[in-house]
GUPAVEX-587682 format. One record per residue (C-alpha): residue number from 1; residue in three letters; y, z, x. Coordinates in steps of 0.05 Angstrom, whole numbers, m for minus. Layout:
% GUPAVEX-587682
(dogu NUM, "ALA", (Y, Z, X))
...
% end
This chain:
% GUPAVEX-587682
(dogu 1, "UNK", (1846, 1584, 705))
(dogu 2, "UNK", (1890, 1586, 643))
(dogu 3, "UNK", (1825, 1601, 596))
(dogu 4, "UNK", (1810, 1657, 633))
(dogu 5, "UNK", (1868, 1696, 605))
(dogu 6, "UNK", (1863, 1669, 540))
(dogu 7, "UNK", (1839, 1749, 520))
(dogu 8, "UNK", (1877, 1788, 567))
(dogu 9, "UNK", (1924, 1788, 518))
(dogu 10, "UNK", (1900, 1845, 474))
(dogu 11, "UNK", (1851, 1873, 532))
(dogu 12, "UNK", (1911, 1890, 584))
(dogu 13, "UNK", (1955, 1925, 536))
(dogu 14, "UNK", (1910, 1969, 507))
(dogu 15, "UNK", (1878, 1977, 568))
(dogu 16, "UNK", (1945, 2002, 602))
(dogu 17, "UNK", (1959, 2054, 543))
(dogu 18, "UNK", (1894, 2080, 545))
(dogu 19, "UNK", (1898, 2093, 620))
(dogu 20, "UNK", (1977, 2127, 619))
(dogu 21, "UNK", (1969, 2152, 550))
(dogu 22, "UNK", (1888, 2191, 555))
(dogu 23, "UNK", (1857, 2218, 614))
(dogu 24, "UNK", (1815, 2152, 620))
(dogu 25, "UNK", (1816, 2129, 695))
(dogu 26, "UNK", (1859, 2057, 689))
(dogu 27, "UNK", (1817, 2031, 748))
(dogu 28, "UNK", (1747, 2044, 725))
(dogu 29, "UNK", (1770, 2017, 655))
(dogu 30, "UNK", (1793, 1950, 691))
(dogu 31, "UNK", (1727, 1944, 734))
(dogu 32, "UNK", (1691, 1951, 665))
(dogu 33, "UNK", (1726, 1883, 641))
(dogu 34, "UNK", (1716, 1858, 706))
(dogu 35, "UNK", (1641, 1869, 716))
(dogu 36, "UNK", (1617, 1840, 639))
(dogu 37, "UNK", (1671, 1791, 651))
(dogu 38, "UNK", (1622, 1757, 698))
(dogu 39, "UNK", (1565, 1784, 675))
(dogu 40, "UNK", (1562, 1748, 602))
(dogu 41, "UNK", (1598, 1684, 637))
(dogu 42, "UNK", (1536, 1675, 677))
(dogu 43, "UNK", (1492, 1697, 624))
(dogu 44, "UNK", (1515, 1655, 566))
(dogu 45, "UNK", (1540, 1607, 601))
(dogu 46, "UNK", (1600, 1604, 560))
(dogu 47, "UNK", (1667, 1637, 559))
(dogu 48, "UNK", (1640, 1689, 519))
(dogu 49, "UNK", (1699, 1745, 506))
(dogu 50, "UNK", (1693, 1817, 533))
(dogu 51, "UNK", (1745, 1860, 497))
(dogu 52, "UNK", (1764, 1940, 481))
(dogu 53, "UNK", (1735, 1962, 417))
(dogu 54, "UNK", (1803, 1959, 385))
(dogu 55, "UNK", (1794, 2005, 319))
(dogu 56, "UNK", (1769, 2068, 380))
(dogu 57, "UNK", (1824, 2051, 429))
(dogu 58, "UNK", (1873, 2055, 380))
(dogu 59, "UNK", (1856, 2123, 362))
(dogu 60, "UNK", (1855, 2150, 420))
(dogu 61, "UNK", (1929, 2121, 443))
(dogu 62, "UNK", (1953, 2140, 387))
(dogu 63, "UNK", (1916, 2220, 389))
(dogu 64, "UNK", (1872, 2215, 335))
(dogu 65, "UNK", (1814, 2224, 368))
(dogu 66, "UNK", (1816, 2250, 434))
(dogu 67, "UNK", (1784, 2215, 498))
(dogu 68, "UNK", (1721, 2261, 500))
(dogu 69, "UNK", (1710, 2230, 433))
(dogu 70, "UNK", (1729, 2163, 451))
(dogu 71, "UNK", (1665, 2165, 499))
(dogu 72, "UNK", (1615, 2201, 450))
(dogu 73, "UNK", (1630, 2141, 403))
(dogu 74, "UNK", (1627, 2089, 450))
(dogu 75, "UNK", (1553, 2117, 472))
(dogu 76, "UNK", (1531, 2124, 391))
(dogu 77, "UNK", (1559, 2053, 379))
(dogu 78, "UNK", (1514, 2027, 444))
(dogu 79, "UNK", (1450, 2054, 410))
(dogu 80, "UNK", (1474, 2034, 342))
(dogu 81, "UNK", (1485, 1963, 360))
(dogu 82, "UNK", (1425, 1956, 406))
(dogu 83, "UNK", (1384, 1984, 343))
(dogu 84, "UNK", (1404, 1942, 296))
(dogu 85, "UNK", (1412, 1886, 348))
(dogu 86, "UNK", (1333, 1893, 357))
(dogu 87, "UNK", (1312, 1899, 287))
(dogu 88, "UNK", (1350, 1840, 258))
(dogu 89, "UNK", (1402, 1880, 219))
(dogu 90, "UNK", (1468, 1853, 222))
(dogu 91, "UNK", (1468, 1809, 165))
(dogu 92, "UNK", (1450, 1864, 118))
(dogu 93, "UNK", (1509, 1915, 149))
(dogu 94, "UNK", (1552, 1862, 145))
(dogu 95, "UNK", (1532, 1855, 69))
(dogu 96, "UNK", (1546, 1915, 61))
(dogu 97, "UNK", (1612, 1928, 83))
(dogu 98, "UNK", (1643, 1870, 65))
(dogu 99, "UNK", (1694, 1831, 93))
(dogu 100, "UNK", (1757, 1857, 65))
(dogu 101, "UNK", (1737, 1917, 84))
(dogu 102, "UNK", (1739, 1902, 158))
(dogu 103, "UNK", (1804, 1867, 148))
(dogu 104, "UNK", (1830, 1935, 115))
(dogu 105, "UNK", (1807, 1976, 181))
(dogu 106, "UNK", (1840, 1919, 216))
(dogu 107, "UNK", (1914, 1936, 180))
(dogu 108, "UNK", (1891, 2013, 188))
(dogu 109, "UNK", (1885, 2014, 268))
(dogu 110, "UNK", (1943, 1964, 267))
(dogu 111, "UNK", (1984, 2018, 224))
(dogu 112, "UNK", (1959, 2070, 269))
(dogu 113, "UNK", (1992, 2039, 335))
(dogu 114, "UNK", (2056, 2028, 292))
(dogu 115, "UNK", (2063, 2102, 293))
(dogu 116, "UNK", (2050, 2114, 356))
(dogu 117, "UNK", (2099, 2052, 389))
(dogu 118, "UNK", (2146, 2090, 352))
(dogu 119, "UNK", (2132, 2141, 381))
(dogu 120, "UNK", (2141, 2116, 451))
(dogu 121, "UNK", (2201, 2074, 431))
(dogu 122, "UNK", (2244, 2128, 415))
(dogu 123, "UNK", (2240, 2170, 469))
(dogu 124, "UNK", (2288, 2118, 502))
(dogu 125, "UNK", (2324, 2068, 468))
(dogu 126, "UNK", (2351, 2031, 517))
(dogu 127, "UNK", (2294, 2009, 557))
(dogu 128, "UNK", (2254, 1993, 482))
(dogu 129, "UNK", (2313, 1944, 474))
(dogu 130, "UNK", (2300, 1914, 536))
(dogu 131, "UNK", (2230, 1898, 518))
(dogu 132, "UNK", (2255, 1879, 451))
(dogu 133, "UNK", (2294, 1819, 481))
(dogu 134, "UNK", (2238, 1802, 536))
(dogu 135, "UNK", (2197, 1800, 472))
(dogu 136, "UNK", (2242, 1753, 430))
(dogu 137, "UNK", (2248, 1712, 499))
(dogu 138, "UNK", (2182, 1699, 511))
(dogu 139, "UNK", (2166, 1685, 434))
(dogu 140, "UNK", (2213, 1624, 440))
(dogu 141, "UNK", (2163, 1591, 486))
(dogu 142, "UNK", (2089, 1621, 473))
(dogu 143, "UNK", (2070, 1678, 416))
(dogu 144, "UNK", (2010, 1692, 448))
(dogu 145, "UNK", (2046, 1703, 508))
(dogu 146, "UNK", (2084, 1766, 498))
(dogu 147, "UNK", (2046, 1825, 505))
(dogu 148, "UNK", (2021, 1792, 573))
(dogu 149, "UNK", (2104, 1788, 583))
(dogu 150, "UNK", (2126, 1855, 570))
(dogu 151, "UNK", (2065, 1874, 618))
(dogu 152, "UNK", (2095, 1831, 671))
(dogu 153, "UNK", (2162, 1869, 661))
(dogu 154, "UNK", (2136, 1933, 658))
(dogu 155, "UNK", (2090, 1925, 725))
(dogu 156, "UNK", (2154, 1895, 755))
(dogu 157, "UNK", (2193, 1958, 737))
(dogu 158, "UNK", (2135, 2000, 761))
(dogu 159, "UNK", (2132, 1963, 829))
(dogu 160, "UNK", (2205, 1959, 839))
(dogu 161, "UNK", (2220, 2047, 827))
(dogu 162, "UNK", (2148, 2064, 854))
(dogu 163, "UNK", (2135, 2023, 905))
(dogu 164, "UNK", (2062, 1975, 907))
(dogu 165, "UNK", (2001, 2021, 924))
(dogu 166, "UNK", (1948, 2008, 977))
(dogu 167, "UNK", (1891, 1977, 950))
(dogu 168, "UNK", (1834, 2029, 931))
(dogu 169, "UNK", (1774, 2027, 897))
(dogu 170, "UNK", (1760, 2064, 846))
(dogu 171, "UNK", (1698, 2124, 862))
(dogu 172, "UNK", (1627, 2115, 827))
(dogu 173, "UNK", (1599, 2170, 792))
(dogu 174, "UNK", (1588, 2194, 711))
(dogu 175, "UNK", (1637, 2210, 670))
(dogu 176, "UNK", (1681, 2209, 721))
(dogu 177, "UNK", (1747, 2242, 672))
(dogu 178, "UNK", (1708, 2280, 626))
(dogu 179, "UNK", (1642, 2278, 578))
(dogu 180, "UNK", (1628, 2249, 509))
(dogu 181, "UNK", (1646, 2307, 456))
(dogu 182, "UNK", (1609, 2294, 398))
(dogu 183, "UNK", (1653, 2314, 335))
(dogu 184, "UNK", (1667, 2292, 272))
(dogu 185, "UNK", (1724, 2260, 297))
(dogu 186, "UNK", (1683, 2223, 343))
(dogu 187, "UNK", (1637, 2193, 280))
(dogu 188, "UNK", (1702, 2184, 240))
(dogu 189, "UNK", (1723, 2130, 295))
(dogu 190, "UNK", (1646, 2106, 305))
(dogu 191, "UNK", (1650, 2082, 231))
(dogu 192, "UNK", (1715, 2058, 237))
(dogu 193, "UNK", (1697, 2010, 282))
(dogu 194, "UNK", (1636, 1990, 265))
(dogu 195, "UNK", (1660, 1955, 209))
(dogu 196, "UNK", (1713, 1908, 252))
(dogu 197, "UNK", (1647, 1906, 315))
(dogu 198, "UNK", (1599, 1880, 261))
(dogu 199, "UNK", (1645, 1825, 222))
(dogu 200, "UNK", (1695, 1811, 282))
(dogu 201, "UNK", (1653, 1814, 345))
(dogu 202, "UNK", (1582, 1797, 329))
(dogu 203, "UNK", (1576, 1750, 257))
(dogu 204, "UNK", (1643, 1716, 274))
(dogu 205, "UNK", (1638, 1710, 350))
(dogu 206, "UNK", (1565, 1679, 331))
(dogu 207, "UNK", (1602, 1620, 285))
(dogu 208, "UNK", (1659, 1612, 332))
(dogu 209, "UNK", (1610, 1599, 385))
(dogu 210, "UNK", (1570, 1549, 342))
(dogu 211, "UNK", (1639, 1514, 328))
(dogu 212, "UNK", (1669, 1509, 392))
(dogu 213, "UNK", (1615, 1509, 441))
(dogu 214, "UNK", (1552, 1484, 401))
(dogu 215, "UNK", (1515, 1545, 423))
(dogu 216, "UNK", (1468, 1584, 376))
(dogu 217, "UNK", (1479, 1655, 401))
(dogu 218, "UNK", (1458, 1698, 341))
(dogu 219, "UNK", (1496, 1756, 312))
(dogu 220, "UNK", (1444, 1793, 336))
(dogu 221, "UNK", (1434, 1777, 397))
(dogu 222, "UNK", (1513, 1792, 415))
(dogu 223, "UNK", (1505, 1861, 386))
(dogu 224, "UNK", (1439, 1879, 431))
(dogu 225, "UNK", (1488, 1860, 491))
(dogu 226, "UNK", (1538, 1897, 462))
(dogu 227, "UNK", (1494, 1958, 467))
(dogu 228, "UNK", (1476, 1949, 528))
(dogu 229, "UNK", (1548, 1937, 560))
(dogu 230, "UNK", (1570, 2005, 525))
(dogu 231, "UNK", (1506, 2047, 547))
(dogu 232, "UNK", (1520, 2014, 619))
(dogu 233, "UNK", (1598, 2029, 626))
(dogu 234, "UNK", (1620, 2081, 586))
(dogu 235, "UNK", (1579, 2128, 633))
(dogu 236, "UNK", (1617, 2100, 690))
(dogu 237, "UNK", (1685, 2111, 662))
(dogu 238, "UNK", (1695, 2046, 619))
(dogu 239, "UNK", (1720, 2038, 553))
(dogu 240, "UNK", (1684, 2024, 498))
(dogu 241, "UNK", (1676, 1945, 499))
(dogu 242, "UNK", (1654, 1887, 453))
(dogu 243, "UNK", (1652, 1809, 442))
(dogu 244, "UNK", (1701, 1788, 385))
(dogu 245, "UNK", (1722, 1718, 352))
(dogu 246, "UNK", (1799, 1730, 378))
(dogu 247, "UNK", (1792, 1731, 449))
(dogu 248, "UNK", (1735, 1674, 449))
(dogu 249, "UNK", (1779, 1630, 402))
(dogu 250, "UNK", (1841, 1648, 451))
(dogu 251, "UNK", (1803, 1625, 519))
(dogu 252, "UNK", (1787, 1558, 479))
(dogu 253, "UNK", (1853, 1550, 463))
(dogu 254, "UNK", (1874, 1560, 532))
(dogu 255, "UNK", (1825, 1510, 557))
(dogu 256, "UNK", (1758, 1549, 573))
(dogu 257, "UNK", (1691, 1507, 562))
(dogu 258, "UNK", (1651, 1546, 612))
(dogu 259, "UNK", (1625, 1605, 639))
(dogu 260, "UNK", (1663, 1594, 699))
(dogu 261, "UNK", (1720, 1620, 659))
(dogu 262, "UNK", (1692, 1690, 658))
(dogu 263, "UNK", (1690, 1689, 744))
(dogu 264, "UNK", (1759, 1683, 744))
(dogu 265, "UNK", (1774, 1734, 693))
(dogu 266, "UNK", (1725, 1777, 735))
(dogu 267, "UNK", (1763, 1771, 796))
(dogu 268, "UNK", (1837, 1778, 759))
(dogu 269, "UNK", (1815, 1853, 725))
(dogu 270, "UNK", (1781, 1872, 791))
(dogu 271, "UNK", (1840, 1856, 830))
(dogu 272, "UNK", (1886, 1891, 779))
(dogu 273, "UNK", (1841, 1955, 786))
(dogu 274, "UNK", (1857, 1956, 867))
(dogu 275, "UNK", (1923, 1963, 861))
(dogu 276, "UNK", (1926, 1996, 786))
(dogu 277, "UNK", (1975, 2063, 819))
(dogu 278, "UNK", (2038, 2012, 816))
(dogu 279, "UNK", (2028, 2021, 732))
(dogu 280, "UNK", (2032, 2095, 736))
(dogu 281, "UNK", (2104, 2082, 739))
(dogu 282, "UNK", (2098, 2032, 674))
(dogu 283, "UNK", (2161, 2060, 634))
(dogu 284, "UNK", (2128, 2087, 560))
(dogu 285, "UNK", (2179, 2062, 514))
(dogu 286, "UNK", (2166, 1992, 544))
(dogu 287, "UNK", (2087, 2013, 536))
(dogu 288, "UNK", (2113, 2030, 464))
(dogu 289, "UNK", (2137, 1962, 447))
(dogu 290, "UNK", (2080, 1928, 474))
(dogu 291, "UNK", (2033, 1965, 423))
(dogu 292, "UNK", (2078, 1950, 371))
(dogu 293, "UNK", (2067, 1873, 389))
(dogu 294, "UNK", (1993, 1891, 395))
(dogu 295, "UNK", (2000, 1923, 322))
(dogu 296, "UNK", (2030, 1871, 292))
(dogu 297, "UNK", (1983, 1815, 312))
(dogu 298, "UNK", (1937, 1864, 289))
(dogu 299, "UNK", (1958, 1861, 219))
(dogu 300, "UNK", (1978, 1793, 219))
(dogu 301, "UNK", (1903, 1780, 227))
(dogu 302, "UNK", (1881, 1824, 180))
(dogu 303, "UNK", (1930, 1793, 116))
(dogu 304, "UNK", (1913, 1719, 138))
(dogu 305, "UNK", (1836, 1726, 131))
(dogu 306, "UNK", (1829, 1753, 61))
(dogu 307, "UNK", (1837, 1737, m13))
(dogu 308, "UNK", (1845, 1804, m26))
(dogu 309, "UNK", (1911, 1833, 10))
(dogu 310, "UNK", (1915, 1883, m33))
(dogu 311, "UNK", (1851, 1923, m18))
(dogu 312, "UNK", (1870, 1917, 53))
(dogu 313, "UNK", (1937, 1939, 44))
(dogu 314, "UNK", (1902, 2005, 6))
(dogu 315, "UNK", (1852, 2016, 66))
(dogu 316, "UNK", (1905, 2018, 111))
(dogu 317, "UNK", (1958, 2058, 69))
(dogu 318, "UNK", (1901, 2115, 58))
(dogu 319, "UNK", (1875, 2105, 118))
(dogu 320, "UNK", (1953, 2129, 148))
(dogu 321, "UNK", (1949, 2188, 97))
(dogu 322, "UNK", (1885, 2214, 109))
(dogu 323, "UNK", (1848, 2178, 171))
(dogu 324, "UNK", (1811, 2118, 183))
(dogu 325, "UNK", (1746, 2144, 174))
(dogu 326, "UNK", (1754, 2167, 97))
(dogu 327, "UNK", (1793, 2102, 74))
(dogu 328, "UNK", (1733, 2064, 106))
(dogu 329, "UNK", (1680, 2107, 55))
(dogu 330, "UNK", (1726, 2094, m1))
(dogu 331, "UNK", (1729, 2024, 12))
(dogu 332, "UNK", (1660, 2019, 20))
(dogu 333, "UNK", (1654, 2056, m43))
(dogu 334, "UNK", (1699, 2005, m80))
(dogu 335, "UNK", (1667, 1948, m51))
(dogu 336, "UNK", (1596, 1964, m78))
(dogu 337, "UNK", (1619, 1983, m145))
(dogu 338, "UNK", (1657, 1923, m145))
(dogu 339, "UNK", (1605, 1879, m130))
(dogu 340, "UNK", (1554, 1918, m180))
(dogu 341, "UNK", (1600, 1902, m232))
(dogu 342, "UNK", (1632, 1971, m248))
(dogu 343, "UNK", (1699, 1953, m236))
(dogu 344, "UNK", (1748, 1907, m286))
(dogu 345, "UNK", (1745, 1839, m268))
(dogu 346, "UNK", (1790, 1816, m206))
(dogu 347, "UNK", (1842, 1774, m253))
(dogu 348, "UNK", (1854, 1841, m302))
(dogu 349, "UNK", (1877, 1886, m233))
(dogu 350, "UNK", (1950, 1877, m211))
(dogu 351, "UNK", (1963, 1848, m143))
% end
């Protein structure tokens, strides 16, 4: 019961944003979780994570990209990954890219929520402050714990001014707020997060699993399922979903050692997508300072895994100055010079 939350924690706030912040229907988002919640639980067998595809959510909360794009690169990213899923290719992407690489469009996406909590937070003050000390509260007795507090708030405040909705559920059909827009835009955020999907959610979900589950569940493998979750949902109104090393190492932590894990999740997101009307009412600049927590264990993540903070600090800083999808070429760029050795050697550039 307690490891099936164990990656709620990034899913629900995101998930929230997207669906008061885009025109992305919160309900069919939440039955997305819900449905590959149980799905990969009973086809792994393990508490395998499901989780937004953080680097395209981000952009579109924070209005870089807009939602019609948001779908077009979910869709591209479902071939992609069930392409390269297929033919084997995930060690050579990943290769390619590198590793602080991903860590730098980590710090980018984490940099691009910053802005827009701020956003949010100073539209009004007073409530921010109040889910500044809920925040600090919470910390005292579990990190982990407080986006998943502020949420509790919020809903709370939501249920108390608006009233708790009958439950509904939510129509079938395609597309059901609008169509994938194909832009450059849309491929900016594709690359974008490709680079965190191939290193986060498929080669380092594939050792986690090894580690904490003794289950060989190849890189590739994960990213063929990945394709097929995104070419499933996203047509149906979810968003853009993947596995990731976070959310599986969170469940563990939490005390998840089965699939059974995954049922319960199921039945929590499609519960929460019954009544989701009550967080219509979710006050922003609460919504604000939960994606600043979001942002922050973003970039906390993305400084502790690398011997090279100060490439991912550059990705992210150019990335704020230009967009995500050119500091992710020019760090791509720097990484293969670097490694053909065209570059001074690490020890002669300043840190």
């Amino acid at each position: 019961m307690t490891g099936a939350i164990g990656d709620s924690v990034t899913v629900l706030p995101l998930v929230v944003a997207l669906g008061l912040l885009t025109p992305a229907s919160l309900p069919h988002l939440l039955v997305g979780f819900a449905l590959f919640q149980v799905l990969w639980g009973v086809a792994y067998g393990v508490p395998l994570s499901v989780e937004p595809m953080k680097a395209l959510a981000g952009l579109a909360i924070a209005g870089s990209i807009t939602y019609g794009e948001l779908v077009a690169a979910g869709l591209l990213a479902g071939v992609l990954l069930l392409v390269a899923g297929r033919f084997g290719a995930l060690s050579w992407i990943e290769s390619l890219i590198g590793e602080p690489i991903v860590r730098g469009v980590q710090f980018a996406v984490a940099l691009v929520l910053a802005t827009a909590a701020i956003e949010l937070v100073v539209g009004a003050p007073t409530v921010a402050a109040v889910g500044i000390v809920t925040a600090a509260a919470v910390a005292l007795v579990s990190k982990r714990a407080v986006a998943l507090g502020l949420l509790a708030l919020g809903a709370g405040w939501a249920a108390l001014t608006a009233g708790i909705p009958a439950p509904t559920l939510p129509a079938i059909s395609v597309f059901p707020t609008g169509g994938p827009s194909a832009s450059v835009g849309a491929f900016e955020g594709l690359t974008a997060q490709l680079a965190m999907t191939v290193g986060n959610a498929a080669v380092a979900t594939s050792l986690l699993l090894s580690d904490l589950y003794d289950t060989d569940v190849s890189p590739d493998r994960l990213a063929e399922s990945m394709g097929v979750m995104n070419l499933t949902a996203v047509p149906f109104g979810a968003l853009p979903m993947c596995h990731g090393s976070g959310g599986l190492a969170g469940k563990h932590v939490f005390g998840a050692r089965t699939g059974s894990a995954n049922l319960v999740a199921g039945v929590l997101y499609g519960g929460l997508a019954l009544i989701s009307g009550v967080l219509f009412a979710f006050p922003l600049a609460l919504l604000g300072v939960v994606l600043a927590v979001v942002a922050a264990s973003l970039a906390r993540v993305a400084f502790t895994a690398t011997d090279r903070p100060w490439l991912v600090g550059a990705i992210g800083i150019l990335a704020i100055a230009t967009n995500v999808g050119i500091a992710f070429v020019a760090g791509i760029v720097w990484w293969r010079l670097d490694e053909a050795g065209f570059l001074p050697d690490r020890g002669q550039i300043p840190v």
